[in-house]
C-alpha positions, 0 to 999 in steps of 0.5 A: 286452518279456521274452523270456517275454511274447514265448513267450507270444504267439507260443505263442497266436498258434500256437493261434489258427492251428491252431485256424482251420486245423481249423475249416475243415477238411471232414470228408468222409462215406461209405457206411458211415455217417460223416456230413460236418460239413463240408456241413451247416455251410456254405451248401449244403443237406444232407439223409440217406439212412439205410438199415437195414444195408450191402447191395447193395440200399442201394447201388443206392439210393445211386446214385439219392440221388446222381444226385437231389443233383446233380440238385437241387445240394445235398449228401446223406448216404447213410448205412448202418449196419454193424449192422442193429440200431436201436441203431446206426441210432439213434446214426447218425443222432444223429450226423447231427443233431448235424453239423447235417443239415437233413433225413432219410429213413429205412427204420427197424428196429423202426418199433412200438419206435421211434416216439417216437424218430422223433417226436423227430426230425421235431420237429427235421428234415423226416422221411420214410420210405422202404423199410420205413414207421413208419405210426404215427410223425408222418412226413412221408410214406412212399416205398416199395412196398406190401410185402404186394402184392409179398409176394403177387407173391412167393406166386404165383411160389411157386405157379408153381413147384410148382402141386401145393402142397407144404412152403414154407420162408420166410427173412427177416431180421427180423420188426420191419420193417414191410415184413418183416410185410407181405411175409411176410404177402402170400405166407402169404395167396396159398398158402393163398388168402385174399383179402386187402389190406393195409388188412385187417390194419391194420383186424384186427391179431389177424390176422396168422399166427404166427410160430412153427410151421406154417401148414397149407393145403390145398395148401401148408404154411408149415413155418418162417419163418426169421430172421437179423437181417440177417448172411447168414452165419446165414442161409446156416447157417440155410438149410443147417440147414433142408435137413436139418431138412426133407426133404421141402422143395418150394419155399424162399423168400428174402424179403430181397435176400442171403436167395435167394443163401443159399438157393441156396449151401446148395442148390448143396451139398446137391446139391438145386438144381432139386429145391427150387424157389427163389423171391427177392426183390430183385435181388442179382446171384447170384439173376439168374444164378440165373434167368437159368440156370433156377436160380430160378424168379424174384424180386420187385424193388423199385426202389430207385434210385427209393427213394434218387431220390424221397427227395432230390427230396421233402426238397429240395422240403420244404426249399423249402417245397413241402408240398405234395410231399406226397399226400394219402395221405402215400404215394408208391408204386414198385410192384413187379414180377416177374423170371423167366427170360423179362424177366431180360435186360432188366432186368439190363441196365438195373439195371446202367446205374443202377449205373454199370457 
């Protein structure tokens, strides 16, 4: 054998190692949104968990899709966007698709926009939403809260606030969701007193109240609901901007979890905390304080260590083959539930035990 025909054998020899060296090499994943090859292509089972965007929401979440995977013994993906746009929510979860992931659950951006998008997806993998619904996608199922319920626990911790009536000032991060229609609805219907569910705007879709201009009551004003797309630094500009728009402002109310802390710096430097009644939602930890310092009047939380929890429960039963994990009414409910000065203590204690802390 010539000295070439040994150089090239020992060369591909080289080539078949790196390349069996590669392939076993596991990719490993994290919350920011890089999904693991490694899982999915081996004998374990490995389902996703996409949120909208990174929030300390979704993190609270994370724990519960974590302690259901070690629960259920199989692998799951917590991926969350690093841009709460349905552009980047898409790609991530190409990604996941093509990793070879065997089901998803997801909180879409845009549900009206992205419906055939979903369709696609549930063709390929067991699809459930959960947080934020795409009613009229071919989903599996849906795990949330009713958003327009919890808006309107959200209006009557308004009403507590300023019994008299007065201007109310919203702030959401996008109007897209479908949660984020519901919620801001649910308060709009308790300040001006209607009553109403949310089966009345799916029976009348004209009904829903602009989004542009006021919304005048006969106690209660709606001046402006304003939107960041999910970066609390446009929504702390935004909240800052609002005070000096508004004067005569009664009660703002932020309806997205980093929404109640932007509210409340922009307050903190007006000089205005106290004045300008706060309402929240969600459990961020600075609107807890707030309570729990009667700087908030209180806030509406979800549960969504439930969220992340329930969600890998159903996927795996669906992996089982266990359909009927799903209800009849394709919706699994975790209702909501008020926090104000008077219960904060216990639940804060409790939501940092979810959270390892």
């Amino acid at each position: 054998m010539t000295r070439t025909q040994i150089s090239v054998l020992l060369f591909s020899a080289a080539m078949l190692f790196a390349g069996c060296a590669e392939q076993s090499s596991p990719s490993s994943a994290n919350s920011s949104g890089t999904a693991n090859t490694g899982a999915a292509s081996g004998s374990r089972r490995s389902v996703a968990f996409v949120t909208n965007q990174i929030a300390d929401f979704w993190k609270i979440a994370e724990s519960g899709a974590r302690d259901a995977a070690a629960e259920f013994d199989l692998d799951v993906e917590v991926v969350m966007p690093p841009e709460a746009t349905a552009v980047v929510q898409k790609q991530k979860v190409e990604d996941l698709l093509t990793s070879g992931i065997q089901a998803i659950a997801i909180s879409p951006l845009d549900a009206d926009n992205q419906i055939e998008w979903l369709n696609s997806i549930g063709r390929k993998v067991p699809l459930i939403t959960q947080d934020s619904d795409a009613p009229q996608s071919e989903r599996l199922m849906y795990i949330g809260m009713d958003n327009y319920a919890g808006g309107r626990a959200c209006g009557e911790l308004v009403v507590k606030a300023v019994p008299d009536g007065g201007s109310v000032l919203l702030a959401i991060g996008r109007l897209e969701q479908d949660n984020s229609k519901y919620r801001r609805q649910g308060v709009i219907d308790v300040l001006l007193g209607r009553d109403r569910t949310a089966a009345y705007y799916k029976e009348q879709p004209d009904a829903w109240d602009p989004t542009d201009g006021e919304i005048i009551g006969d106690k209660y004003t709606i001046v402006a609901t304003l939107t960041d797309q999910g970066k609390s630094e446009i929504a702390l500009s935004k909240a800052e901007d609002a005070l000096n728009t508004y004067t005569d402002l009664n009660a703002m109310v932020g309806l997205f979890e980093y929404n109640p802390p932007a509210i409340y710096q922009a307050l903190k430097k007006a000089n205005k905390v106290g004045e300008i009644a706060l309402v929240g939602f969600d459990e961020n930890d600075v609107t807890l304080q707030a309570i729990k310092d009667g700087d908030c009047i209180g806030t509406v939380v979800q549960n969504p260590y439930m969220y992340g929890y329930e969600s890998v429960r159903v996927l795996n039963d669906l992996l089982d083959g266990k359909n009927d994990v799903i209800p009849e009414s394709k919706y699994i409910d975790i209702p909501p539930r008020s926090i104000t000065q008077e219960n904060v203590d216990e639940f804060w204690e409790d939501l940092r035990a979810k959270k390892g802390q």
